[in-house]
ZAPAKOL-435558 format. One record per residue (C-alpha): residue in three letters; x, y, z. Coordinates in pm, 1 decimal, padded with zeros to 6 digits. Each point is the difference from the previous one (the first is absolute). Example, Ala and Ser with C-alpha at 12.3 -4.5 7.8 and 13.67 -1.06 7.14 Angstrom:
[seti Ala, [01230.0, -00450.0, 00780.0]] [seti Ser, [00137.0, 00344.0, -00066.0]] 
This chain:
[seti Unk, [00000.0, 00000.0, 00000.0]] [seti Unk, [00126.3, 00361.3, -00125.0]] [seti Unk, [00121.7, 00241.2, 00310.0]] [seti Unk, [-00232.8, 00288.7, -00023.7]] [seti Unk, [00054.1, 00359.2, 00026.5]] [seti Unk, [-00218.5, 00300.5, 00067.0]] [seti Unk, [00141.1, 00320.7, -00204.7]] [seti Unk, [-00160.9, 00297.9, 00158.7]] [seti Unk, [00056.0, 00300.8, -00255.0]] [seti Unk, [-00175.0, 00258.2, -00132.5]] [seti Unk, [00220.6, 00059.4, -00311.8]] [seti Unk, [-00189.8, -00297.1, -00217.7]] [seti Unk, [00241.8, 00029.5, -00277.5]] [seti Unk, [00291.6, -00091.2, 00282.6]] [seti Unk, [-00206.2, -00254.7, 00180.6]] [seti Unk, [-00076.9, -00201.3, -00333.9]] [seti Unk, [00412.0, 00030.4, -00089.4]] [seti Unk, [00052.0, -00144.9, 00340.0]] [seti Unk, [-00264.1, -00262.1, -00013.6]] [seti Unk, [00082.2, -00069.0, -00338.2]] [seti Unk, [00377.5, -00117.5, 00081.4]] [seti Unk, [-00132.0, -00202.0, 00314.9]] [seti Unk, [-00181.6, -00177.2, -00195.5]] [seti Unk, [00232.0, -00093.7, -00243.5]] [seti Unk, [00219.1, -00111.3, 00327.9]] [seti Unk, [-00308.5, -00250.3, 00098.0]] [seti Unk, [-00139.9, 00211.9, 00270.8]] [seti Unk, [-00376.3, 00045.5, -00005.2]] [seti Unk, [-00089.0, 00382.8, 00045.1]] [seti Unk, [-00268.7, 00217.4, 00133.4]] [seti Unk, [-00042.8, 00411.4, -00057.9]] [seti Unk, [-00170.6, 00269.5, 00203.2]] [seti Unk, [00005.1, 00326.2, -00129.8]] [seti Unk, [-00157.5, 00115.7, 00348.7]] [seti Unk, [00093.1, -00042.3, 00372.7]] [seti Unk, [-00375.8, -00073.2, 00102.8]] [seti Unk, [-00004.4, -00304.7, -00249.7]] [seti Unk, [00363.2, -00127.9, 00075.8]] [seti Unk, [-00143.6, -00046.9, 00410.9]] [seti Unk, [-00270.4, -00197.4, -00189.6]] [seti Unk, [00190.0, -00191.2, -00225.9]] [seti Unk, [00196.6, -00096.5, 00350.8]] [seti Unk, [-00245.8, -00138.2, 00113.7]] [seti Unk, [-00166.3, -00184.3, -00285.7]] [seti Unk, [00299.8, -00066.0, -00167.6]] [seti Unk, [00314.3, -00042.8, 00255.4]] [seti Unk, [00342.5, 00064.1, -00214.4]] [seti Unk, [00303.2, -00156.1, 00106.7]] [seti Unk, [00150.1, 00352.0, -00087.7]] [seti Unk, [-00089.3, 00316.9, -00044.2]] [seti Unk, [00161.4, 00259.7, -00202.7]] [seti Unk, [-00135.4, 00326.5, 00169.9]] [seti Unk, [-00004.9, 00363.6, -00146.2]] [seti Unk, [-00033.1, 00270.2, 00266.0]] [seti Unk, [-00142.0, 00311.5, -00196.4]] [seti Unk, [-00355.4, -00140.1, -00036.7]] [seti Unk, [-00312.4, 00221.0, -00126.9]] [seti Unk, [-00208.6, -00142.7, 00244.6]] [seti Unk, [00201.0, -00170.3, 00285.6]] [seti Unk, [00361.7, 00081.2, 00141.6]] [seti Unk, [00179.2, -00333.6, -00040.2]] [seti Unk, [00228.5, 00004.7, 00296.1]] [seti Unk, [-00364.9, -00033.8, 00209.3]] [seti Unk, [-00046.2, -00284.6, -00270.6]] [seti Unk, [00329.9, -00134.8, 00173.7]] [seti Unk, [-00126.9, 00039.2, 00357.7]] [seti Unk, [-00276.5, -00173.5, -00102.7]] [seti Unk, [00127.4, -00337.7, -00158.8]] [seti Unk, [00257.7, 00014.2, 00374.2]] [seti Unk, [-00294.6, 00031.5, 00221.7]] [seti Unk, [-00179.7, -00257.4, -00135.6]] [seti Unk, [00041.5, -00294.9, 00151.4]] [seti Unk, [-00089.0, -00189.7, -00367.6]] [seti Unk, [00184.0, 00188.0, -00232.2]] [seti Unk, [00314.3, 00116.3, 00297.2]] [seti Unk, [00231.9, -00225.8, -00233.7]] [seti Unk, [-00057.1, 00083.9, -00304.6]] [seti Unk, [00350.0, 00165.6, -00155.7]] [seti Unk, [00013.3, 00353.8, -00083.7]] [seti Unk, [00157.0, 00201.3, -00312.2]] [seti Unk, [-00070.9, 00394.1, 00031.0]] [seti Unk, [00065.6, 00128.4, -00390.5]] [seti Unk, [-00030.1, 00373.0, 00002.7]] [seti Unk, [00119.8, 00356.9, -00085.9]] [seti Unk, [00069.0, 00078.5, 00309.9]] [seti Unk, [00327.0, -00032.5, 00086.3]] [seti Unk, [00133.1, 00228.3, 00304.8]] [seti Unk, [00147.7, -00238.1, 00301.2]] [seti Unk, [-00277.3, 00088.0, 00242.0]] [seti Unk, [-00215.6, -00158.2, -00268.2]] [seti Unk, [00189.5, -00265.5, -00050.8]] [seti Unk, [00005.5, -00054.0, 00388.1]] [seti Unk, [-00345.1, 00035.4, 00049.4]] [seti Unk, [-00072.5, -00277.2, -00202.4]] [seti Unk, [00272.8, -00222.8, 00178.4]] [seti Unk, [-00095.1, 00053.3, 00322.2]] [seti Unk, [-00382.8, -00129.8, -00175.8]] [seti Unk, [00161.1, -00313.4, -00084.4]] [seti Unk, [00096.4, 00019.8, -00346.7]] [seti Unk, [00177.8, -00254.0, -00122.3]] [seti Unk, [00174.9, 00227.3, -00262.8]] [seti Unk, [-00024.5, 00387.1, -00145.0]] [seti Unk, [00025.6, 00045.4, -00369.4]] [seti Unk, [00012.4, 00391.3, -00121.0]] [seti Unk, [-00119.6, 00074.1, -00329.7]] [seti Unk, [00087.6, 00034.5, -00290.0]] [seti Unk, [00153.0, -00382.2, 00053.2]] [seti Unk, [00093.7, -00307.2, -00239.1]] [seti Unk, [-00271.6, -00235.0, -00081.2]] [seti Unk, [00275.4, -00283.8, 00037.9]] [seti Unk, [00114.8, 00118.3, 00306.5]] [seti Unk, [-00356.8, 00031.4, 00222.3]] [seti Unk, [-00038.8, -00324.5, -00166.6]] [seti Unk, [00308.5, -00145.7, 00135.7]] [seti Unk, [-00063.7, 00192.2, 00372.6]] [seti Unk, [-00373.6, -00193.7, -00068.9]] [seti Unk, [00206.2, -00323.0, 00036.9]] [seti Unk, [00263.1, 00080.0, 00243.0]] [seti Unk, [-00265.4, 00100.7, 00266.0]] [seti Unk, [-00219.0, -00329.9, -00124.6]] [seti Unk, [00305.6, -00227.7, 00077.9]] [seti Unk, [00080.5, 00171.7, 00326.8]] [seti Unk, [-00354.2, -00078.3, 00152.2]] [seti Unk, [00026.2, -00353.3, -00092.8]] [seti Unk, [-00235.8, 00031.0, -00320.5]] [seti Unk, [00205.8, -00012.1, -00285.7]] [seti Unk, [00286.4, -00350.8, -00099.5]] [seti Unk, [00319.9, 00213.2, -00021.8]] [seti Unk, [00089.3, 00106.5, -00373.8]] [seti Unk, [00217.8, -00210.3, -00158.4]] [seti Unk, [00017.6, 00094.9, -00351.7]] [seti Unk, [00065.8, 00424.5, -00061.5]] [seti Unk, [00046.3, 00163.2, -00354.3]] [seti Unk, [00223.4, 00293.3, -00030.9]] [seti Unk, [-00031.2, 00103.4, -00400.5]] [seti Unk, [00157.6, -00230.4, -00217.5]] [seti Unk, [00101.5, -00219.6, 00343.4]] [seti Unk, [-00161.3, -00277.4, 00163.5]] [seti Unk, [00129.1, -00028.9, 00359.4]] [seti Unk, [-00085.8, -00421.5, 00185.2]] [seti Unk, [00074.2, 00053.7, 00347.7]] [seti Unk, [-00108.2, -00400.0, 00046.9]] [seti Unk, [00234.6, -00099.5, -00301.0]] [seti Unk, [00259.0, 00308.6, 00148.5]] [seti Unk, [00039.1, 00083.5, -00392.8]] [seti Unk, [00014.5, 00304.0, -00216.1]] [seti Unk, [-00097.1, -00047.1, -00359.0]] [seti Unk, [-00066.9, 00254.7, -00316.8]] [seti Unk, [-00171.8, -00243.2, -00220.5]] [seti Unk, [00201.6, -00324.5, -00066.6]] [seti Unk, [00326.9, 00165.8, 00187.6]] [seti Unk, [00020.3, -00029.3, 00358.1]] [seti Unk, [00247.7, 00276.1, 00150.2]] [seti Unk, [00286.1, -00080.9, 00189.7]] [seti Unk, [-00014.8, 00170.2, 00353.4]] [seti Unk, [00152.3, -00126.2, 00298.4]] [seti Unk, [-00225.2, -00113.0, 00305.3]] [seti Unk, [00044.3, 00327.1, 00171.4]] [seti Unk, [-00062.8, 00158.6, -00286.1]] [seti Unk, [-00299.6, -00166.0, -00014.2]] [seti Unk, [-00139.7, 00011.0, 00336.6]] [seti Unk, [00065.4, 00383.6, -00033.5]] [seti Unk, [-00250.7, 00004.8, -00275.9]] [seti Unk, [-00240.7, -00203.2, 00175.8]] [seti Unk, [-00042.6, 00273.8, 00303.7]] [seti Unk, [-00033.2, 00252.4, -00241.7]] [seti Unk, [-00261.0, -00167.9, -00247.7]] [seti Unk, [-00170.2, -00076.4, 00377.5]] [seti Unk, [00009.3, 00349.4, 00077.3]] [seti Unk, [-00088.4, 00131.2, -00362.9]] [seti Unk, [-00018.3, 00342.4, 00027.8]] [seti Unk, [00060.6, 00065.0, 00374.7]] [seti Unk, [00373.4, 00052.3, 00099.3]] [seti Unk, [00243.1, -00243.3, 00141.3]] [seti Unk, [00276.6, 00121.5, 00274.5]] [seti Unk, [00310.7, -00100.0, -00046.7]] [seti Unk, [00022.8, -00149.2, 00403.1]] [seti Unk, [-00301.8, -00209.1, -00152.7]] [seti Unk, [00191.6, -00107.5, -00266.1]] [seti Unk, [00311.5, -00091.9, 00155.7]] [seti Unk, [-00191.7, -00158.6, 00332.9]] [seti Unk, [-00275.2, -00184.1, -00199.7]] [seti Unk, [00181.5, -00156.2, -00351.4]] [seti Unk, [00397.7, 00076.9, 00067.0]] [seti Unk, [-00069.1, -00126.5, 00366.2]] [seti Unk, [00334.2, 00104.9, 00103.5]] [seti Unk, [00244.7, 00312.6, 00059.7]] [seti Unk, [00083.4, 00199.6, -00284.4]] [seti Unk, [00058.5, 00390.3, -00055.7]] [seti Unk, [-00308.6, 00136.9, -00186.3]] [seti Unk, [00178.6, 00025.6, -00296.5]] [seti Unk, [-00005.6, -00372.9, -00036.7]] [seti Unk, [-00356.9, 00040.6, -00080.3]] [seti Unk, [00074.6, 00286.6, -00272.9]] [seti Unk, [00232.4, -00220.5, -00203.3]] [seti Unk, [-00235.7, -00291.9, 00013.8]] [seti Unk, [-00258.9, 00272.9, -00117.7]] [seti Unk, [00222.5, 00107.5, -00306.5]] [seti Unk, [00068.0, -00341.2, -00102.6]] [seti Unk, [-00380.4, -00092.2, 00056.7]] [seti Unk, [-00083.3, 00284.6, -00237.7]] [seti Unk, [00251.8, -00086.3, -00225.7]] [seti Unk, [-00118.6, -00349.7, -00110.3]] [seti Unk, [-00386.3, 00108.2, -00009.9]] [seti Unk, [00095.9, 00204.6, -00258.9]] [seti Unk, [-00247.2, 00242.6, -00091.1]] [seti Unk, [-00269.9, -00124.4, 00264.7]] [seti Unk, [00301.7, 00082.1, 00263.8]] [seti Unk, [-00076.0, 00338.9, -00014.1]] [seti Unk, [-00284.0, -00065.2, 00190.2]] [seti Unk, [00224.2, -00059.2, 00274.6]] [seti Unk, [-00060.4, 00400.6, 00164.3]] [seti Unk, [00256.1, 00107.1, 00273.5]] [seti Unk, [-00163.5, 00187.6, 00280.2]] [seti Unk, [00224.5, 00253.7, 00116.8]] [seti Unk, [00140.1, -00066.5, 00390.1]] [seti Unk, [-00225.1, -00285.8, 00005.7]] [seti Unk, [00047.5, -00300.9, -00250.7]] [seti Unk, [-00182.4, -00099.8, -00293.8]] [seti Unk, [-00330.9, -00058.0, -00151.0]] [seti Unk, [-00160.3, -00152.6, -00332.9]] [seti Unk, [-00291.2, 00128.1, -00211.4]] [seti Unk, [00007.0, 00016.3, -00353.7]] 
């Protein structure tokens, strides 16, 4: 049975994009336009996420938020807020309401889609990706290969396991400490990273550049 998830946005020609690509990902969808109709559709229709705008014409969606915690039925339901608003105390707000994750708009398609699946898998709803595409690449963390087409690429197992935290982070950024705790697993100057970075990037070939360094912090990847 398809994991289904409640888009609440008034912006139809964004909530069918959305819907359209979750869909096409095997999820089973649901869209409210309105606040007042998403509380219904709660109730008829329990999600197993909701993506949550806040700016609604009829209903502010952080008391949508309140509303799915304080209910005793719906209190575990995950939570994505996807919205314009984007100053901290926003962003906090919804937090302390128990979002499971903020999105800011404008935002990639691929990447909420990705955040969709991330939260899904940390609740215990979602098998773990296995298989990730990155352009021309196909990335099979089960197999532990890399291949464009026929070819499978040549990377080393760090190399690899590198690429794994980042395709399981798509989009979000990765510290270096996490990096060198989590996949080196022992002591090495930050810089150890870097070079395994520029050698990563260097066998992806054009799909590397995907690879983005976040200044003071580590790295991140998005296409």
């Amino acid at each position: 049975m398809s994991l289904r998830v409640l888009i609440v946005e008034d912006d139809k020609d964004l909530a069918e994009l959305i819907a359209y690509n979750l869909r096409k990902e095997g999820y089973e969808t649901i869209l409210s336009h309105r606040g007042t109709l998403a509380v219904e559709l709660l109730r008829s229709q329990p999600p197993d996420l909701v993506l949550l705008d806040v700016m609604l014409p009829d209903y502010d969606g952080f008391k949508i938020a309140q509303h799915i915690r304080n209910n005793p039925e719906l209190k575990d339901i995950p939570i994505i807020f996807i919205t314009a608003r984007d100053m901290e105390q926003d962003k906090l707000k919804g937090f302390s309401l128990g979002a499971d994750d903020y999105i800011t708009k404008p935002f990639s398609v691929k990447e909420l889609i990705a955040r969709v699946k991330a939260v899904l898998r940390r609740v215990g709803k979602e098998k773990r990706q296995t298989l990730f595409r990155l352009g021309s690449l196909e990335v099979d963390l089960e197999k532990k290969e890399v291949r464009r087409g026929s070819q499978i690429l040549d990377l080393t197992p760090t190399e690899f396991l590198i690429l794994q935290a980042l395709l399981e982070n798509y989009g979000k950024p990765v510290s270096r400490e996490y990096l060198i705790e989590r996949v080196l697993k022992r002591d090495v100057y930050d810089r150890t990273v870097d070079v395994h970075i520029k050698k990563l990037r260097e066998k992806l070939g054009e799909e590397g550049q995907a690879i983005q360094t976040v200044r003071g912090f580590g790295y991140k990847i998005s296409l």
